[in-house]
N, CA, C and O atoms as a printed pandas DataFrame, in Angstrom:
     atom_number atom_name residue_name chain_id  residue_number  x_coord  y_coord  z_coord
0              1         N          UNK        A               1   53.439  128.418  121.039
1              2        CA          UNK        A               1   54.858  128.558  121.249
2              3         C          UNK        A               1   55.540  127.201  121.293
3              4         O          UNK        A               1   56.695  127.000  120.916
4              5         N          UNK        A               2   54.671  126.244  121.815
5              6        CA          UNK        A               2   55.366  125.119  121.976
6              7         C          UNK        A               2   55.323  124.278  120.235
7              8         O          UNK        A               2   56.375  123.693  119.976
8              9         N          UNK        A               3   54.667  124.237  119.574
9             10        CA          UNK        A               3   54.896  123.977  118.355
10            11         C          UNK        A               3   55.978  124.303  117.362
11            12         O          UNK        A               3   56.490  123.682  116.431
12            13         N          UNK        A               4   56.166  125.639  117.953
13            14        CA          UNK        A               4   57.447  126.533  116.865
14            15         C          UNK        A               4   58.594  126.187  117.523
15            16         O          UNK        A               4   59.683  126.260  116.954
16            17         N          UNK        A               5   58.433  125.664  119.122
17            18        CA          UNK        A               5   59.931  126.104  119.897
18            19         C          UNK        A               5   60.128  124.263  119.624
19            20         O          UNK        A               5   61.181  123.808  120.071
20            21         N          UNK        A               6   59.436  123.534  119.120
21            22        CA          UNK        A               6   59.968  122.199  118.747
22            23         C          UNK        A               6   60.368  122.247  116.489
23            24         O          UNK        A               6   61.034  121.460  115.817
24            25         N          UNK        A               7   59.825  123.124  116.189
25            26        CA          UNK        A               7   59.773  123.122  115.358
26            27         C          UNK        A               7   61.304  123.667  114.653
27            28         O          UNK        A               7   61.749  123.222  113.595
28            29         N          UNK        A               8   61.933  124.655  115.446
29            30        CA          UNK        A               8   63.209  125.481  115.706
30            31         C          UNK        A               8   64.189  123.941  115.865
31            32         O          UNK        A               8   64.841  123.488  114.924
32            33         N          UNK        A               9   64.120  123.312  117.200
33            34        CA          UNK        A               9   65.156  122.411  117.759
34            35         C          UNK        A               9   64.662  120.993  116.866
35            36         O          UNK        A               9   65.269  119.972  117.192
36            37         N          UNK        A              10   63.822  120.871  115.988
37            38        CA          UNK        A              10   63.765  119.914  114.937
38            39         C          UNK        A              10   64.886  120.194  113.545
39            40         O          UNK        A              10   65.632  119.429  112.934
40            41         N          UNK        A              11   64.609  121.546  113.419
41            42        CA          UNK        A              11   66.055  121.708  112.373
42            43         C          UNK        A              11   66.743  121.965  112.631
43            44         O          UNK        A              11   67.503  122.004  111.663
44            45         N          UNK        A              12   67.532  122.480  114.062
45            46        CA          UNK        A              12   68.624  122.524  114.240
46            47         C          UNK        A              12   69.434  121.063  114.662
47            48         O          UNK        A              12   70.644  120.929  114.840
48            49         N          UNK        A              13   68.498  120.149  114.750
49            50        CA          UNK        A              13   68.810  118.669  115.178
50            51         C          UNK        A              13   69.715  118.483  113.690
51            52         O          UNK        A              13   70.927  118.271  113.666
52            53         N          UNK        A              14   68.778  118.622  112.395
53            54        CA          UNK        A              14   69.064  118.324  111.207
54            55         C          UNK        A              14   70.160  118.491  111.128
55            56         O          UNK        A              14   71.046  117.654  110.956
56            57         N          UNK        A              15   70.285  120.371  111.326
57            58        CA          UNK        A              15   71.701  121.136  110.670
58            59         C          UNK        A              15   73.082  120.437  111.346
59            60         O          UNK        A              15   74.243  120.278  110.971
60            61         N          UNK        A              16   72.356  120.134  112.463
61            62        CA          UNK        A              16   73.291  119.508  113.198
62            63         C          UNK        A              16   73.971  117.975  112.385
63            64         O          UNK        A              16   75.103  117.702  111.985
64            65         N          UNK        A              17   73.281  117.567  112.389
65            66        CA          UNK        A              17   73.465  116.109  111.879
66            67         C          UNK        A              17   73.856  116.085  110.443
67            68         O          UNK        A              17   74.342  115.033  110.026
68            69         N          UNK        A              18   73.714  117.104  109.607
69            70        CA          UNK        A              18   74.093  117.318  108.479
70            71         C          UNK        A              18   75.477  118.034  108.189
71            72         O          UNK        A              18   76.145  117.997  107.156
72            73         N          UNK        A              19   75.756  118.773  109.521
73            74        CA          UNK        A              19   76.958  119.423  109.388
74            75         C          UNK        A              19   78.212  117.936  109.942
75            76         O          UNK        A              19   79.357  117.773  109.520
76            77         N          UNK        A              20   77.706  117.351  110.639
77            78        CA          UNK        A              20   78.351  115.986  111.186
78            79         C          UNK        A              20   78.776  115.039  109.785
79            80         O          UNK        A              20   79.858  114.537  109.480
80            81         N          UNK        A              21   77.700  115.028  109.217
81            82        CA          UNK        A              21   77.892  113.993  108.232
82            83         C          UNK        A              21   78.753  114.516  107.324
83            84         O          UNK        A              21   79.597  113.778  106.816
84            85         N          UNK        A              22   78.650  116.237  106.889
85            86        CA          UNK        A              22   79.950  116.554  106.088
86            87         C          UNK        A              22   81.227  116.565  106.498
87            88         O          UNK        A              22   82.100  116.893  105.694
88            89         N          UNK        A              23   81.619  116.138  108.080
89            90        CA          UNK        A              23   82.874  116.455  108.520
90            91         C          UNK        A              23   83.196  115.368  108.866
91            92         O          UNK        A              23   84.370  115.361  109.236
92            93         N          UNK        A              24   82.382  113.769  108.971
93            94        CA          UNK        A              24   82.937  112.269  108.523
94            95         C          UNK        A              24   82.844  112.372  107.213
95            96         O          UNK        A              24   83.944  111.931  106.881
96            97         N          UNK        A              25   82.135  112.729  105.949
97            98        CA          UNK        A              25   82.298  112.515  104.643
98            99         C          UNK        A              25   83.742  112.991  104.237
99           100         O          UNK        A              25   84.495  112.432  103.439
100          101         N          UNK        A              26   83.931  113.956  104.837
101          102        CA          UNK        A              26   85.183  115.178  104.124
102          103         C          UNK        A              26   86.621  113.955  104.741
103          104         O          UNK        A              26   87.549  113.615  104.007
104          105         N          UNK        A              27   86.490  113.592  105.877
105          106        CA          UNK        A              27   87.373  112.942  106.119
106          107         C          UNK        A              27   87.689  111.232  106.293
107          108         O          UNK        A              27   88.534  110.595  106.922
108          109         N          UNK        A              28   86.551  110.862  105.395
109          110        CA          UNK        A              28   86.531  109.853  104.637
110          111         C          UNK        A              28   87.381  109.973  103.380
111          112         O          UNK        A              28   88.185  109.121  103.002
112          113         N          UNK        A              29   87.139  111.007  102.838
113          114        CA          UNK        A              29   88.113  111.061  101.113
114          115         C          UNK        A              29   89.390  111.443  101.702
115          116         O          UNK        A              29   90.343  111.007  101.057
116          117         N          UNK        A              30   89.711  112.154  102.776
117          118        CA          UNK        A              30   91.152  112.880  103.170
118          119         C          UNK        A              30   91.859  111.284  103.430
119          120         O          UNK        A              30   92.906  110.950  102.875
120          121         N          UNK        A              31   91.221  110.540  104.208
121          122        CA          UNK        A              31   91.653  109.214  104.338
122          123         C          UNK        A              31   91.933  107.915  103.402
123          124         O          UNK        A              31   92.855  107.100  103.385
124          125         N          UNK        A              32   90.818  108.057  102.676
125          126        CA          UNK        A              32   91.119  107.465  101.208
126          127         C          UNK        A              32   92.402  107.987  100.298
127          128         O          UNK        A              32   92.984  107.168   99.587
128          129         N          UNK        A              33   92.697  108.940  100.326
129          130        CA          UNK        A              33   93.332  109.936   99.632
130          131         C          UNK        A              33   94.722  109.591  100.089
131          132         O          UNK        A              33   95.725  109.472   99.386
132          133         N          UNK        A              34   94.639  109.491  101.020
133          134        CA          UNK        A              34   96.226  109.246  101.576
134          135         C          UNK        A              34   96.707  107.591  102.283
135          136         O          UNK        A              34   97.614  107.209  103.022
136          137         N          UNK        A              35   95.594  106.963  101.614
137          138        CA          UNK        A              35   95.640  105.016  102.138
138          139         C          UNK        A              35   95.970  105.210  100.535
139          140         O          UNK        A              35   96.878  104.393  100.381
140          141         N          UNK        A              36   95.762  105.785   99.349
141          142        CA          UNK        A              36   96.033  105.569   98.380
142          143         C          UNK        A              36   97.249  106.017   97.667
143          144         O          UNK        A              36   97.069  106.042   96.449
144          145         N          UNK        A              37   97.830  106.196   97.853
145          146        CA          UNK        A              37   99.183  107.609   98.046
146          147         C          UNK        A              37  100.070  106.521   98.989
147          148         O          UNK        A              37  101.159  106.260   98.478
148          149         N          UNK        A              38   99.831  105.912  100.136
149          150        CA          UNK        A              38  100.819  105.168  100.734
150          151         C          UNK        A              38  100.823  104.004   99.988
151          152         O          UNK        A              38  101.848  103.369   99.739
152          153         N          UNK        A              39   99.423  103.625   99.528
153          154        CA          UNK        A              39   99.877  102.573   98.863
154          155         C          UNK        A              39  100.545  102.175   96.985
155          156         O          UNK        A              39  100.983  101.160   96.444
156          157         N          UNK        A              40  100.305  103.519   96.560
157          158        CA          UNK        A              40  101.192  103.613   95.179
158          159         C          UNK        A              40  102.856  103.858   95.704
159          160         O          UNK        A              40  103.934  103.632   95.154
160          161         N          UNK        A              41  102.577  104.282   96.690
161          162        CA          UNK        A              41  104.307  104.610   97.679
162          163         C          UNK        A              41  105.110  102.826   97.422
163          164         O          UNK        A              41  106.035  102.524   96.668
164          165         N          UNK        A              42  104.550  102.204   98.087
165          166        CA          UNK        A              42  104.823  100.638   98.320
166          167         C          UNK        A              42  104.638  100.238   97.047
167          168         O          UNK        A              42  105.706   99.724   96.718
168          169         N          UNK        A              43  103.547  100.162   95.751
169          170        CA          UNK        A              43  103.894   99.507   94.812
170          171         C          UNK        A              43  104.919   99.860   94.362
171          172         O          UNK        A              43  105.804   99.004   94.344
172          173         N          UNK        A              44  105.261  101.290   93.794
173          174        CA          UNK        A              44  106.141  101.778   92.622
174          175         C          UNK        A              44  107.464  101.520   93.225
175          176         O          UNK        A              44  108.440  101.051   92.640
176          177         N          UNK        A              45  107.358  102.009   94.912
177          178        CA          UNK        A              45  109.029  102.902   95.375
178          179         C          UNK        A              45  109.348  103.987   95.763
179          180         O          UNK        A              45  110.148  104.488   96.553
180          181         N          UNK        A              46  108.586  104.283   95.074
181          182        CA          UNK        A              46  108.813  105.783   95.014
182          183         C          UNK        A              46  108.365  106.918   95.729
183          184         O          UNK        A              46  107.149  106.826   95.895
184          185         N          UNK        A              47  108.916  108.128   96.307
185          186        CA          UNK        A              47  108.409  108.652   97.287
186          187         C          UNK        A              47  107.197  109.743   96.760
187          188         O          UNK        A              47  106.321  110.481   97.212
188          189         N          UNK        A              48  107.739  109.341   95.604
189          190        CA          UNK        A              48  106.870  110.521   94.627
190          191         C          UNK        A              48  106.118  109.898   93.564
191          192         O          UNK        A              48  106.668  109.861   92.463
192          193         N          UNK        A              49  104.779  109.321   93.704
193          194        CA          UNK        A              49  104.290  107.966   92.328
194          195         C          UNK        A              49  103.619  108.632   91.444
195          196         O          UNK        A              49  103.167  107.997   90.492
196          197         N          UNK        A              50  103.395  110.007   91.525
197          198        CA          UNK        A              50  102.640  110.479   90.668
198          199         C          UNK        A              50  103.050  111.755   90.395
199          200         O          UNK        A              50  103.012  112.202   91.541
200          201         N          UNK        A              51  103.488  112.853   89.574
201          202        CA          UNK        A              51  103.945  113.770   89.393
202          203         C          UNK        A              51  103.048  114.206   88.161
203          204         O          UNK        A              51  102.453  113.428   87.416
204          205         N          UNK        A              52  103.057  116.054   88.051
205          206        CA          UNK        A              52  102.679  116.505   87.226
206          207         C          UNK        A              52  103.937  117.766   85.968
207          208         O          UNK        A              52  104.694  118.661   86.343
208          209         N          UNK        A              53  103.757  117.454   85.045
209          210        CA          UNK        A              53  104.731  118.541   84.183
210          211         C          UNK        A              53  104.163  119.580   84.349
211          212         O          UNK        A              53  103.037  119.800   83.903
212          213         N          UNK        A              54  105.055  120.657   85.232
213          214        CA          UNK        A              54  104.796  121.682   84.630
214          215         C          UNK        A              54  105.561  122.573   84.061
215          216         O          UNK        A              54  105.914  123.342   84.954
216          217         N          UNK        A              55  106.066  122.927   82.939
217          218        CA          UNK        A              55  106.942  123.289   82.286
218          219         C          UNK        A              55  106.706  123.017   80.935
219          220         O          UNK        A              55  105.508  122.741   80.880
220          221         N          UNK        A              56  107.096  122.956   80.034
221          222        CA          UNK        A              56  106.808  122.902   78.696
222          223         C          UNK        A              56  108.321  122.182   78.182
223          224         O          UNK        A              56  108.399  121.830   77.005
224          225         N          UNK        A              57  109.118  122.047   78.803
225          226        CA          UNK        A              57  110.604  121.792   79.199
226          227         C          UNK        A              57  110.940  120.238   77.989
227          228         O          UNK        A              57  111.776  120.044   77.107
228          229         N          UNK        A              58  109.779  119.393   78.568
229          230        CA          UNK        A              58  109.640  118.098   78.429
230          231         C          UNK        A              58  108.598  118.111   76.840
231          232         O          UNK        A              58  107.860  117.142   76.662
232          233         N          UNK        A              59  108.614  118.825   76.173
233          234        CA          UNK        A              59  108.050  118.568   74.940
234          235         C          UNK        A              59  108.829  118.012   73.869
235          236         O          UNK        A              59  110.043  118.003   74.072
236          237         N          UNK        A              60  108.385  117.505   72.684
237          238        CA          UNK        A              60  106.929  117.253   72.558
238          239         C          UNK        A              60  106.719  115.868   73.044
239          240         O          UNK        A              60  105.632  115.412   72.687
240          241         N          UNK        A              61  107.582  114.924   73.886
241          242        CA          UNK        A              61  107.506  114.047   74.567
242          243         C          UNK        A              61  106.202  114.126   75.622
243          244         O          UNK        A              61  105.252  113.368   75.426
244          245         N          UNK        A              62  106.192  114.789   76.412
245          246        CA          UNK        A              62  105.199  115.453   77.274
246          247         C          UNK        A              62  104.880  116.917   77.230
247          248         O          UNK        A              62  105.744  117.734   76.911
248          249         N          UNK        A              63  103.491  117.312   77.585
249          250        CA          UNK        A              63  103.241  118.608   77.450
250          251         C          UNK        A              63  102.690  119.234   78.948
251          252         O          UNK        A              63  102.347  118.466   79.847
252          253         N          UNK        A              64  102.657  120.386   79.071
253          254        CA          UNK        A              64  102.046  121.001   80.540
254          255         C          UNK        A              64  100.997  120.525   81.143
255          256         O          UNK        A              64   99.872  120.898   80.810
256          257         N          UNK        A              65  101.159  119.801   81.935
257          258        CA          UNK        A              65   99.847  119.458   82.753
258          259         C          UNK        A              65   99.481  117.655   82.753
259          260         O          UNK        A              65   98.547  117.052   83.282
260          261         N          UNK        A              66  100.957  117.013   81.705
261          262        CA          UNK        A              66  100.336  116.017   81.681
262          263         C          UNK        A              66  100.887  115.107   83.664
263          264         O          UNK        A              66  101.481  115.421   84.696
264          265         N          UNK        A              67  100.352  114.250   83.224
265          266        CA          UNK        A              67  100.511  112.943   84.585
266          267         C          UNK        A              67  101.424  112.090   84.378
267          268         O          UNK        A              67  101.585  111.373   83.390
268          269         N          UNK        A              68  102.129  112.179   85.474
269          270        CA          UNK        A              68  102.762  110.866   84.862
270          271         C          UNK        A              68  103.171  109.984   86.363
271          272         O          UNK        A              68  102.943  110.369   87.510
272          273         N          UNK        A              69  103.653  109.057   86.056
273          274        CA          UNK        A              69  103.510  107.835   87.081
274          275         C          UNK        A              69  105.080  107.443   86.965
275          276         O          UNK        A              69  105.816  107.477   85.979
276          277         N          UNK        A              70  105.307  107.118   88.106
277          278        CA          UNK        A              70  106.545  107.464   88.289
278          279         C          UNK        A              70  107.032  105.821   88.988
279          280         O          UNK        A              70  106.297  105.330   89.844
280          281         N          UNK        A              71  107.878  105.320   88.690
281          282        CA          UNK        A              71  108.739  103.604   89.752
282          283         C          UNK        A              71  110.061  103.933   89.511
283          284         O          UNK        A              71  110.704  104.567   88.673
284          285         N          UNK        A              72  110.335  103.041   90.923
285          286        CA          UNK        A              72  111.857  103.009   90.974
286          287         C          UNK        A              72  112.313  101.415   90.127
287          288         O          UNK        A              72  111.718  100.339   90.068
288          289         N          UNK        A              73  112.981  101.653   89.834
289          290        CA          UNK        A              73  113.901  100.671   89.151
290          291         C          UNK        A              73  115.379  100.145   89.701
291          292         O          UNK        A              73  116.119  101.129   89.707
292          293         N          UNK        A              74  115.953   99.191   90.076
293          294        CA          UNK        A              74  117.179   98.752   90.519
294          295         C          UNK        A              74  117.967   98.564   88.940
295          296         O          UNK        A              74  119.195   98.517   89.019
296          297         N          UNK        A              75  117.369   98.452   87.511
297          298        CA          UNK        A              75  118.129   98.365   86.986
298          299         C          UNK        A              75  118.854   99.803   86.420
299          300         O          UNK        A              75  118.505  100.978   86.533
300          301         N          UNK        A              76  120.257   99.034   85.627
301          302        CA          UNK        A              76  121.054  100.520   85.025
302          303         C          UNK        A              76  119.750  101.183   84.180
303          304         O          UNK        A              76  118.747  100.668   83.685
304          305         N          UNK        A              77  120.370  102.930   84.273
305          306        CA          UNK        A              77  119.230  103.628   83.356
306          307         C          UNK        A              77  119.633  103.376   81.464
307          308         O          UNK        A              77  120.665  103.615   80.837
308          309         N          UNK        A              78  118.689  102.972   81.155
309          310        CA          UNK        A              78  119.014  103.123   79.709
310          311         C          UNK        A              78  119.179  104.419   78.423
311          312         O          UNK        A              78  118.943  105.502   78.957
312          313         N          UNK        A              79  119.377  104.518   77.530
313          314        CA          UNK        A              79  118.853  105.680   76.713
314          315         C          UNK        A              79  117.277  105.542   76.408
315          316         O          UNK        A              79  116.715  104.510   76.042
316          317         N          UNK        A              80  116.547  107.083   76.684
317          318        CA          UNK        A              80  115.528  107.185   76.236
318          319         C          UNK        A              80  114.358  107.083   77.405
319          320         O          UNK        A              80  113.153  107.058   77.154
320          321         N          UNK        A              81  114.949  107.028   78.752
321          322        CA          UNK        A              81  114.528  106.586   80.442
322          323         C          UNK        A              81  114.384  107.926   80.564
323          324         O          UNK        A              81  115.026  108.687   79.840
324          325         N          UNK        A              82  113.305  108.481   81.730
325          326        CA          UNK        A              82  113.757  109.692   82.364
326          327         C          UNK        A              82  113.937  109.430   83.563
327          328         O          UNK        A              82  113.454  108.501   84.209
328          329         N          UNK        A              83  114.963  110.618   84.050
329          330        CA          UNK        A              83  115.317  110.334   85.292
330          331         C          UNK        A              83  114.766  111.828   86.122
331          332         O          UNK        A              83  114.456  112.995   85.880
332          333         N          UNK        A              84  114.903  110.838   87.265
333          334        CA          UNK        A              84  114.186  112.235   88.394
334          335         C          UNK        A              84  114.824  112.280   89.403
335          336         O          UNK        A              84  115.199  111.296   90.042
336          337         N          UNK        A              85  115.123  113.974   89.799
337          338        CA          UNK        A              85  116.101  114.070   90.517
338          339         C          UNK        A              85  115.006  114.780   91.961
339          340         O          UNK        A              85  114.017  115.503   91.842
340          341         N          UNK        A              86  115.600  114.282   93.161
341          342        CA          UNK        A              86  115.152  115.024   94.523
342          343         C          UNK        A              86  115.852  116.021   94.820
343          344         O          UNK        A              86  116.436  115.590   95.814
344          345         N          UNK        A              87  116.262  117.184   94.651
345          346        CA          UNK        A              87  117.578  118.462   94.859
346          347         C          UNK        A              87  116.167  119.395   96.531
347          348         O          UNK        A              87  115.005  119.771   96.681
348          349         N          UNK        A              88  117.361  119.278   97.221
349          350        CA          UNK        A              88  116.638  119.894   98.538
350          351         C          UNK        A              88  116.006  121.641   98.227
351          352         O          UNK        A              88  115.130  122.081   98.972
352          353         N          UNK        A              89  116.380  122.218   97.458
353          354        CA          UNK        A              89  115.550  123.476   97.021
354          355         C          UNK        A              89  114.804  123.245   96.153
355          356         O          UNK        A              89  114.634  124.228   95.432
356          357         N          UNK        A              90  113.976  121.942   95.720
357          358        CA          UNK        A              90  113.405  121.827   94.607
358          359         C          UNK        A              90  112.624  120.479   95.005
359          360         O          UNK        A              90  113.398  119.582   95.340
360          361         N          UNK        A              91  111.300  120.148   95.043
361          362        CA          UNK        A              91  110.768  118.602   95.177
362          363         C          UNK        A              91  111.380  117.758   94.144
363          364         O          UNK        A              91  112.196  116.845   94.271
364          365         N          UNK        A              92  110.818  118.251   93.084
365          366        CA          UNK        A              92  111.269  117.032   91.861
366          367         C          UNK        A              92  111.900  117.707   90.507
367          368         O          UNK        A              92  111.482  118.832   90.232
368          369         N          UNK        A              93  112.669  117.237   89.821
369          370        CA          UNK        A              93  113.213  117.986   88.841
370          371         C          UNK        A              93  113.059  116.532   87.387
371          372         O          UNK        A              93  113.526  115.413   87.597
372          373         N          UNK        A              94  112.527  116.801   86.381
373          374        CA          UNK        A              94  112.416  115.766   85.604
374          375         C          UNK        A              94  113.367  115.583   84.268
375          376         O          UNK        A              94  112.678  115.770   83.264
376          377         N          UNK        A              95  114.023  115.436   84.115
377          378        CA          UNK        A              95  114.965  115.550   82.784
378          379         C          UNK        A              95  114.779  114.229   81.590
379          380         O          UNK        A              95  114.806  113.059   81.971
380          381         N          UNK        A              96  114.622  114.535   80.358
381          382        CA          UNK        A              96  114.477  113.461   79.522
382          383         C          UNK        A              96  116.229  113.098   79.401
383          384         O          UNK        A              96  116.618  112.154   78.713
């Protein structure tokens, strides 16, 4: 009995220690994830540095699903710029 009843609290030591290590791993990337996100915040400007199309709206310039990367600019907008709008019923709205 004493073999099995160490043999039991030997893997539950493991499960233990393995369930630990996935819940610093998991919140290692949650942390990375968002040190990286504050810091495209500070390069670009922008509250929003990375956006995705979804719409088909923006073709054939852009298509559904692409990425795009987003900075603020102090200068006037030119022709051929897109601009992005913040509207409070809506996160982001993209118009060519």
């Amino acid at each position: 009995m004493g073999w099995i009843g160490d043999t039991v609290d030997s893997v539950k030591s493991i499960q233990l220690r393995h369930a630990l290590t996935q819940v610093v791993n998991l919140g290692l990337i949650v942390t990375s994830a968002l040190v990286i996100w504050k810091g495209l915040m500070c390069i670009t400007g922008s509250e929003s540095p990375v956006v995705v199309v979804l719409s088909g709206s923006m073709e054939p310039g852009f298509k559904r699903g692409d990425i795009l990367f987003l900075h603020t600019s102090k200068d006037p907008i030119r022709t051929g710029e897109i601009v992005v709008f913040n509207i409070d019923l809506r996160p982001l709205l993209l118009f060519p």
